[in-house]
C-alpha positions in Angstrom: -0.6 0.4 67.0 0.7 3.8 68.3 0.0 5.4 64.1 -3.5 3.8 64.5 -4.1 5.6 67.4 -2.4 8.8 65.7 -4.8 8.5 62.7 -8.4 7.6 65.6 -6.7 11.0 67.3 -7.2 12.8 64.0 -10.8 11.0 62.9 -12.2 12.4 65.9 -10.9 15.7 65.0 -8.0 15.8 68.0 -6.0 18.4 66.3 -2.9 17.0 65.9 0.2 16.3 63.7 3.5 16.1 62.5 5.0 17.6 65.1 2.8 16.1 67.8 3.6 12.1 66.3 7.5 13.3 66.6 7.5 14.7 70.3 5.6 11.4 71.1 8.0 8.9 69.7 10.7 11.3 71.2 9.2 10.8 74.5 8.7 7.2 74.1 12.5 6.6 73.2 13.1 8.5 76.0 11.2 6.4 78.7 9.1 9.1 79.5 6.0 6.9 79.4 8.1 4.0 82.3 7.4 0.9 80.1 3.1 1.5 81.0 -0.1 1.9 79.6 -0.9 4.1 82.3 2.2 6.1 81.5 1.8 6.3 77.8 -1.9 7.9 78.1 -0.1 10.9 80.3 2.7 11.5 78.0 0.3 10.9 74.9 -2.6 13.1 76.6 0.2 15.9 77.9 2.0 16.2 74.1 -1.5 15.6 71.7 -4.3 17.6 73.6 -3.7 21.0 73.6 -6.8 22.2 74.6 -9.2 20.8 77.9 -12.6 20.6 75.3 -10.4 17.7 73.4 -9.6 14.8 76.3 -13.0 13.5 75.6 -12.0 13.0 72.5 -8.7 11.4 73.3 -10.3 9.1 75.8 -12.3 7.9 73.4 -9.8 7.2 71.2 -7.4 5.4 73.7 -10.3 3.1 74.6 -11.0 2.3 70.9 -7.4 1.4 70.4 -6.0 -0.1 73.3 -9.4 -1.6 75.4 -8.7 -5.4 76.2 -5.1 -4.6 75.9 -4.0 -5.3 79.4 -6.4 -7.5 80.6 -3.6 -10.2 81.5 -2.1 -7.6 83.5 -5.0 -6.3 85.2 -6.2 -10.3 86.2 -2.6 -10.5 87.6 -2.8 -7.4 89.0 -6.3 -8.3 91.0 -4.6 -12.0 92.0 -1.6 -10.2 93.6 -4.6 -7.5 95.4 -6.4 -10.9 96.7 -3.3 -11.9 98.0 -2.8 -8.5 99.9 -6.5 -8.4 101.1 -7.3 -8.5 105.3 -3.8 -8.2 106.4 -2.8 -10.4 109.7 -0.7 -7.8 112.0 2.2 -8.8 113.1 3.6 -8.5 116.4 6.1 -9.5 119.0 9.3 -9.3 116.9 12.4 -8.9 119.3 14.9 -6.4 118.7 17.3 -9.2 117.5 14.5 -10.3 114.9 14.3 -6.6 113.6 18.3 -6.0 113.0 18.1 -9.0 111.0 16.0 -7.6 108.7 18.1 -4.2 107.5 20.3 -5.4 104.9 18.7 -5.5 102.0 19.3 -2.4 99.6 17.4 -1.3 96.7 19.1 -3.7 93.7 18.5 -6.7 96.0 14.6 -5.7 96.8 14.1 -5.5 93.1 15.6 -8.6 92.2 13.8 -10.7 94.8 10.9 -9.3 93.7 10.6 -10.2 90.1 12.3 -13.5 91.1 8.4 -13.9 93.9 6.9 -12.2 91.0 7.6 -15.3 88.9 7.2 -18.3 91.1 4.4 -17.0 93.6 0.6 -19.1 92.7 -1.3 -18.1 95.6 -1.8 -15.7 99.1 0.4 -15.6 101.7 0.0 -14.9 105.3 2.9 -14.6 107.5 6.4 -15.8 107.0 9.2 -14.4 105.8 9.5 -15.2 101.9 6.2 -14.5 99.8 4.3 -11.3 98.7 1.7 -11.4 101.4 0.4 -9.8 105.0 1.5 -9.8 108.6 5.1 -11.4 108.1 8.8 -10.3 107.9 8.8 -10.5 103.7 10.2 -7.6 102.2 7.3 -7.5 100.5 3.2 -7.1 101.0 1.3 -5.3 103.4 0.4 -5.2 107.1 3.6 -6.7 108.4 7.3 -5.7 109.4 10.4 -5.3 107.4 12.3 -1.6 107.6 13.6 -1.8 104.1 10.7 -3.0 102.2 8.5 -2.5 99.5 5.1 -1.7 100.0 2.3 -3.5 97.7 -1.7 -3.0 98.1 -3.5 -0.6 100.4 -4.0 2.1 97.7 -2.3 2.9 94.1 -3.5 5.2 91.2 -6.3 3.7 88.6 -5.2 2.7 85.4 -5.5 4.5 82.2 -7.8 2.1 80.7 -10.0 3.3 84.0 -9.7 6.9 83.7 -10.6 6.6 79.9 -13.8 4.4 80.2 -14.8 7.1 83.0 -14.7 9.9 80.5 -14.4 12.6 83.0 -14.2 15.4 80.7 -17.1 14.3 79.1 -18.6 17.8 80.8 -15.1 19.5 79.5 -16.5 20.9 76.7 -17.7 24.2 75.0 -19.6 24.3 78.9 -16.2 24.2 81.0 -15.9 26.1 83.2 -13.5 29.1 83.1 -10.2 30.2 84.0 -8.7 33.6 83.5 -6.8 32.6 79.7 -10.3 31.5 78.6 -12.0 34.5 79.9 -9.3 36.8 78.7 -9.7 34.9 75.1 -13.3 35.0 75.4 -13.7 39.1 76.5 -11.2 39.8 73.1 -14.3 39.4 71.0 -16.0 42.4 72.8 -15.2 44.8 70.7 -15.9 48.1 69.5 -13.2 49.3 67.3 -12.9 53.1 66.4 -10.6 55.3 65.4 -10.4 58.0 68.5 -7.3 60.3 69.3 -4.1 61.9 67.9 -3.2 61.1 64.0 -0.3 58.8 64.9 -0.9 55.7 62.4 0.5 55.6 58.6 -2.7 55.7 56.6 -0.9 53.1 53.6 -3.8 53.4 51.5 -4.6 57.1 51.5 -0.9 58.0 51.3 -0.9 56.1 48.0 -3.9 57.6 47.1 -2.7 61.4 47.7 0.8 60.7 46.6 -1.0 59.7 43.0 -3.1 62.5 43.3 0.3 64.8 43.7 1.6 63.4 40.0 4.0 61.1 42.0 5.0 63.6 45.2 4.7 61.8 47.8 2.4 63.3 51.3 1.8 61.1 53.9 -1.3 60.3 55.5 -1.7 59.8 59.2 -4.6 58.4 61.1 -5.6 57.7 64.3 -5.1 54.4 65.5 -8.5 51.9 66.0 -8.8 51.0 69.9 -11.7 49.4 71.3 -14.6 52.0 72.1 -16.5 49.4 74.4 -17.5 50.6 77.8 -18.1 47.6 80.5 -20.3 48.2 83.5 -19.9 45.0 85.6 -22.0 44.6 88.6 -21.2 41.7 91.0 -22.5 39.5 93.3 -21.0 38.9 96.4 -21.6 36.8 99.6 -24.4 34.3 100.2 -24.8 31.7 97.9 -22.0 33.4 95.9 -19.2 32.8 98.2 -18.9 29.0 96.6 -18.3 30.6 93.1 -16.2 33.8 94.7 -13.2 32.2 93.1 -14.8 32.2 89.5 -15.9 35.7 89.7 -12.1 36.8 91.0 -11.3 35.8 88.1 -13.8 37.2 85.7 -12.8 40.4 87.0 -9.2 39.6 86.6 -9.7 38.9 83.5 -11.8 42.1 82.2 -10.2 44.5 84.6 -6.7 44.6 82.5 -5.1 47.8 81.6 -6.5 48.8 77.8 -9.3 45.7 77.6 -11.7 48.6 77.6 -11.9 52.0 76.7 -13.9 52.4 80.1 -14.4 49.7 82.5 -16.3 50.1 85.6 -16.8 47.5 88.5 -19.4 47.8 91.6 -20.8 45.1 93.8 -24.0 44.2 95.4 -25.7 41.6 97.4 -28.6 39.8 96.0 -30.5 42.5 94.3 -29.9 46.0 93.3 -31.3 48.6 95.4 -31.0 52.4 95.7 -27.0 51.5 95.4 -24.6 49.7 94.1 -20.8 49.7 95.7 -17.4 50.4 95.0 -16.2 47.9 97.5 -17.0 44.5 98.4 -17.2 45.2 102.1 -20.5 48.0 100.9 -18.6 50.8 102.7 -18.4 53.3 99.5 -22.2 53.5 98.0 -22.9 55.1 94.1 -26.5 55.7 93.9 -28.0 54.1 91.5 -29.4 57.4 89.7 -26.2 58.4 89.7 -25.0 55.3 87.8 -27.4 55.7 85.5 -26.4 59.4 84.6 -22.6 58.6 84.7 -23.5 56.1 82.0 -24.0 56.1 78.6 -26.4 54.4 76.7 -24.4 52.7 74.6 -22.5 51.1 77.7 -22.5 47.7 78.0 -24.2 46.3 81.5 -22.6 42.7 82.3 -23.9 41.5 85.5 -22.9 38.1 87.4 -24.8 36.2 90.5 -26.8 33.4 90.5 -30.2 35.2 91.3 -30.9 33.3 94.0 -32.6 35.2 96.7 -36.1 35.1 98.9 -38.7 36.4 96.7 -39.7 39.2 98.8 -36.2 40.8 98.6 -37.1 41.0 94.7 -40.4 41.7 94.8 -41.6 43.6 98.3 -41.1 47.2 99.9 -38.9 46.9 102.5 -37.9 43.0 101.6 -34.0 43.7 101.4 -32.2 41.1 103.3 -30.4 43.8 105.1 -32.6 44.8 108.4 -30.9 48.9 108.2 -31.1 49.1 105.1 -34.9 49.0 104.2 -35.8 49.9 100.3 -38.7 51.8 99.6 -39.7 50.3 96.4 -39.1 46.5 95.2 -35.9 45.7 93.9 -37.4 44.3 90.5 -38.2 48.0 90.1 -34.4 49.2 90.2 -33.7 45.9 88.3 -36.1 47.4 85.1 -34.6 50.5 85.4 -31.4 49.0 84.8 -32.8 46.7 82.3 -34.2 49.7 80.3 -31.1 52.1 80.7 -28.8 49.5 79.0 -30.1 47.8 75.7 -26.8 46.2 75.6 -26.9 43.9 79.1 -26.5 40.3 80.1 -26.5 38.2 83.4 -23.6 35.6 83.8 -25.1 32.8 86.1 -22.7 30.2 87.7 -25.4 28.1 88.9 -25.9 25.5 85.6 -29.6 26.3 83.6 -31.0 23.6 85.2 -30.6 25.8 88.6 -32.4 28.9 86.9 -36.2 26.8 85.7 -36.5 26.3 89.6 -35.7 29.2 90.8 -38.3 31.9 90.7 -36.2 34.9 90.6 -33.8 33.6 88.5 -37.0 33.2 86.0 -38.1 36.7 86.7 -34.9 38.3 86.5 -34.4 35.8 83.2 -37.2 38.1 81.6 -34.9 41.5 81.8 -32.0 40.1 81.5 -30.4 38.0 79.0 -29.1 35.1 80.7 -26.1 32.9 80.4 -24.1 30.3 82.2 -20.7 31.1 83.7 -18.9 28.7 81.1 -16.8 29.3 77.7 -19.6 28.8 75.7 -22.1 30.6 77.9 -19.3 34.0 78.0 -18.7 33.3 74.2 -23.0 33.5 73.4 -23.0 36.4 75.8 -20.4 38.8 74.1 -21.9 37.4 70.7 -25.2 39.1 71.7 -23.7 42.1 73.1 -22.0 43.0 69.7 -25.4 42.7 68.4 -26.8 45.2 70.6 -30.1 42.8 71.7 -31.7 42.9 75.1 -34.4 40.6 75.2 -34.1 37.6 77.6 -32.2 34.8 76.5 -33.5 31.3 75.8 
């Protein structure tokens, strides 16, 4: 059973193999799994799926192998829960009745309770012997014993549950991000260029000039390649945003890392982009945006992440930022074209899902100047793909 499960694992292109199949029947001669479905698909799960966009494909294959496997157990398992159900308190015990009721240790709770396990048929209320509520047993729920064992009123789902529900169905290429996958993800923006002091060996053109010298050898230095990509990113913060503020953290975290970039550049706003853009969440350190602009190059890369979500007069009307002090002169979708036009290379990470943007008339309209993506793996991985390629027409 477990090598057909190896071999479904495989079929439905679950990378795994030797290694995996040993540390699993290592595991299971260890008693890692406790003698349980339930604990099998951890310690399976745990040692085959190495990567979150795969447990889909594991729970499907623990369902086509083991379904219908612990039906008997489950039907016992909802008998013993009927047993359990509407508990009858009980009260009045003396403090005579509760002494007698300490002595029982561990070995002796188990071994009664296999031994009810095994000649219980039916619910039990009261009393002092069955699995049941509202008595002095040792065992059940609702009643009084100091040194017993618990049953009903809660407990974990099974495995066979938690695979038919196929919760990381969603867990895919769109899952959301943590810092690892963003830091994976921002690798592929890349501009490599060789920039700086000769300090590489040059293998090639040292072979090359050595031959040339009839055989005396002259080395050949290069510079080495680093990555010539310069990152504008321009963040979102407050509002609506403060649900996602975690996501972005990290974004930043991610691209923020000493040598990512050969020039990275972070600044915040609120909404929409006015006159500014600042250097602090708090707004207390304004760069004009002109002065963006002519700081920047136009091969810089402009990455910006909200979720466009605003009242359409802060976009679109004189005067409509939502600031009452801080009153713009021209429409925001004015300083949001010149941004637009400055930086061919641009996108707009969105952690609202696309659903979110089609109803959302900003998000449309900014949609037209800005490439947009989702805040996922595969949204980040699209995004850098078109950056590379230098478009800035709206995404699909």
């Amino acid at each position: 059973m477990f090598l057909d499960f190896f071999f479904e694992l495989r079929g439905r292109r679950v990378p795994v193999g030797l290694q995996e199949w040993m540390t699993l029947m290592r595991a299971l001669a260890l008693g890692l799994h406790e003698a349980s479905l339930d604990g099998f698909y951890d310690v399976a799960r745990a040692i085959c799926v190495k990567d979150l966009a795969h447990y889909d494909a594991f729970d499907a294959a623990f369902l086509a192998v083991f379904e219908g496997i612990e039906k008997d157990g489950l039907a016992f398992t909802a008998a013993l829960e009927s047993w359990l159900a509407n508990p009858r308190q009980l009260e009045g015990l003396t403090p005579a009745q509760r002494a007698m009721l300490q002595g029982l240790d561990l070995e002796e709770l188990r071994r009664l309770f296999e031994e009810r396990l095994r000649e219980q048929k039916k619910r039990h209320e009261g009393g002092s012997k069955w699995i049941g509520t509202g008595g002095t047993s040792p065992f059940g729920s609702g009643g009084y014993h100091p040194s017993g064992v618990r049953i009903g009123d809660g407990g974990r789902r099974s495995a066979m549950q938690v695979a038919h529900e196929r919760r990381y169905s969603d867990y895919r290429t769109d899952r959301v991000l943590d810092v690892r996958r963003m830091d994976v993800a921002l690798r592929m923006l890349r501009v490599l260029g060789r920039e700086g002091a000769p300090e590489e060996l040059d293998i090639d053109a040292t072979i090359e000039q050595t031959a040339r010298n009839a055989g005396e050898l002259e080395v050949v230095v290069r510079p080495r390649r680093r990555n010539r990509a310069k990152v504008v990113l321009l963040m979102d913060v407050g509002g609506s945003m403060d649900p996602h503020a975690h996501l972005v953290e990290q974004l930043f975290s991610a691209a923020s890392r000493a040598g990512r970039f050969a020039r990275f550049r972070p600044y915040y706003f609120h909404n929409c982009v006015y006159e500014a853009v600042y250097e602090d969440a708090r707004f207390r350190r304004p760069v004009p945006l002109p002065q963006l602009l002519g700081s920047s190059d136009r091969d810089e890369i402009l990455v910006i992440v909200g979720d466009a979500a605003m009242h359409p007069a802060e976009l679109l009307q004189p005067g409509g930022h939502i600031y009452f002090y801080d009153q713009n002169e021209r429409p925001g979708i004015e300083w949001m074209r010149e941004l637009a036009e400055h930086f061919p290379r641009r996108a707009w990470l969105n952690p609202e899902p696309p659903s979110y943007w089609a109803q959302t008339l900003t998000a449309e309209l900014l949609g037209r100047h800005f490439p947009m993506f989702p805040l996922t793996l595969d949204g980040l991985e699209r995004a850098v793909r078109r950056l590379l390629r230098g478009h800035g027409a709206a995404a699909a």
